[in-house]
N, C-alpha and C positions, 0 to 999 in steps of 0.2 A: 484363642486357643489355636497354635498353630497346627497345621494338616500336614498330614504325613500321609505319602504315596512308598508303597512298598509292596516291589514286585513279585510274582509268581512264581513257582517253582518252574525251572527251566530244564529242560535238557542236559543232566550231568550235573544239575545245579540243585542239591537237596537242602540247600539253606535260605530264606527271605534272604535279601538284602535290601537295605532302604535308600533308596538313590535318587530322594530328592525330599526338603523339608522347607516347605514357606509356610507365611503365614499370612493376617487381617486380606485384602482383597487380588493377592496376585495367583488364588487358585485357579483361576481362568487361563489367565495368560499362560503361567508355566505348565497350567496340565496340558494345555494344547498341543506339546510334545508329546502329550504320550498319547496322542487319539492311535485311530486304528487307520494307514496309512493305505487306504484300497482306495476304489473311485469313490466319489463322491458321493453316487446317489445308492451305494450299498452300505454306508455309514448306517442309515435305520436300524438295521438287521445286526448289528454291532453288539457284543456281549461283553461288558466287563473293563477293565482296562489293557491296553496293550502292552503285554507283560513278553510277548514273543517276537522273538527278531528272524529275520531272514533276511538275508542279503542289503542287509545295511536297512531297513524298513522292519517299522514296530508292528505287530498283529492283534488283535484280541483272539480269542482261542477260536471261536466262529471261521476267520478269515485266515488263520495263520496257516499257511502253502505247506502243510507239511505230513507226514503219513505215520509221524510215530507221535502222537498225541491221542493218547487212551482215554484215561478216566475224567480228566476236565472237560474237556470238548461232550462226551455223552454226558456228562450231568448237564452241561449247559444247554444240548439240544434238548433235554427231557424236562428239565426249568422251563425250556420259552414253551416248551407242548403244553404242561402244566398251567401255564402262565395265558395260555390261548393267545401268545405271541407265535404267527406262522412266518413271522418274516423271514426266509432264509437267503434272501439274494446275495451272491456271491462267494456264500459258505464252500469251504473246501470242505467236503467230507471223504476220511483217511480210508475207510472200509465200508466192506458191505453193511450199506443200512437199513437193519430191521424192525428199529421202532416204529417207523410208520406203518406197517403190515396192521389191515385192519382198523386204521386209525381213525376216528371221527372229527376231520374237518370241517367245524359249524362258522369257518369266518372264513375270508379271503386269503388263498394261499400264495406267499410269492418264491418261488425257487427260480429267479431268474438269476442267468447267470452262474448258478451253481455246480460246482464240480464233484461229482460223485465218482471219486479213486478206483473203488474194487465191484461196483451195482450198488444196486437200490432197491428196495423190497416192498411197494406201495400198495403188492396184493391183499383185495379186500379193503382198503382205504374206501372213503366215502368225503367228496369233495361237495361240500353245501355252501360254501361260500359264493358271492356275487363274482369273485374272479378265481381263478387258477394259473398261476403265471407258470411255467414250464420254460420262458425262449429262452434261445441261447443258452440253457442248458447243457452240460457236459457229461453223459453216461459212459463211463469207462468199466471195465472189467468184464465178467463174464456172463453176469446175468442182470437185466433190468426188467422188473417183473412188476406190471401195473393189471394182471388177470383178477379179475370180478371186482377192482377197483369202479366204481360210480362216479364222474362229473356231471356233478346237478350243478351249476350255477351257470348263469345267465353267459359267462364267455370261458372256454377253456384255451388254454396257448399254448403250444409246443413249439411256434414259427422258432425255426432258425437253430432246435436242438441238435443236439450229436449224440447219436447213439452206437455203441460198441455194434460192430459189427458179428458177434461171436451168438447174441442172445437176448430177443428186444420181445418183450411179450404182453399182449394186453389184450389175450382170451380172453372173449367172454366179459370185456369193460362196456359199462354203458356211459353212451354222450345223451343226457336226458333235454339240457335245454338248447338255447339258441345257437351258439356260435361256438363250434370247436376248427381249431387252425392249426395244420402241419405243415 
């Protein structure tokens, strides 16, 4: 039974189109055009197929560098919540993000690397996993609110983040175990 890859709705593009159909064992080889075209070691944290382009390079909706991506990108971040997948390294997020507010984190968090567009809303979060990765991190906009947020696991990281200079808050957070790094 041959396989059929058939892209996403795109930007001005409200119809599937199918653009590409093999069959018996070259699903390998040909899908490997269409992975998600970021570094390497943010491939984990990768959602779906790469159905989004940017400047001549393919995306999955997680990684796609762009700011008018609505309703796909939040189902896919509230899927991996759902899912107790926390992987978000390298994710571009388009706006202020508020699903995390209050959120219970019971595994190892990685937001490294990730660009938060308009803030981040992590007040009230509860960090219980063995890591917390935060580096190199990118907090853009106007508010990045980690106030009564808890990092309980054994290392938390922020080395090497950026935070908007306009409003960086983290009242009243507690660093419960071992190693917390800025």
């Amino acid at each position: 039974m041959p396989f059929t890859y058939t892209s996403g709705e795109r930007k001005g593009d409200s119809v599937h189109q199918e653009i590409g159909r093999w069959g018996g064992g070259l699903e390998k080889s040909l899908g490997e055009n269409f992975d998600c075209q970021v570094k390497e070691n943010w491939r984990s944290a990768c959602c779906g197929s790469a159905d989004y382009q940017y400047e001549d390079k393919r995306y999955c909706i997680l990684h796609f560098p762009s700011e008018d991506k609505e309703g796909a990108f939040d189902k896919t971040v509230k899927s991996k919540l759902n899912q107790g997948d926390f992987n978000f390294q390298g994710a571009f997020f388009p706006r202020v993000t508020s699903c995390f507010r209050s959120y219970e984190f019971d595994d190892s968090v990685n937001f490294r690397e990730a660009t938060f567009c308009a803030g981040a809303d992590f007040s009230g979060a509860r960090f219980r996993g063995k890591r917390t990765d935060f580096r190199e991190a990118r907090f853009r906009g106007k508010r990045t609110d980690f106030t009564k947020a808890h990092f309980c696991g054994k290392l938390t990281d922020f080395s090497s983040a950026q935070f908007s200079v306009i409003g960086t808050y983290f009242t009243k957070a507690k660093f419960c175990e071992s190693i917390t790094d800025f």
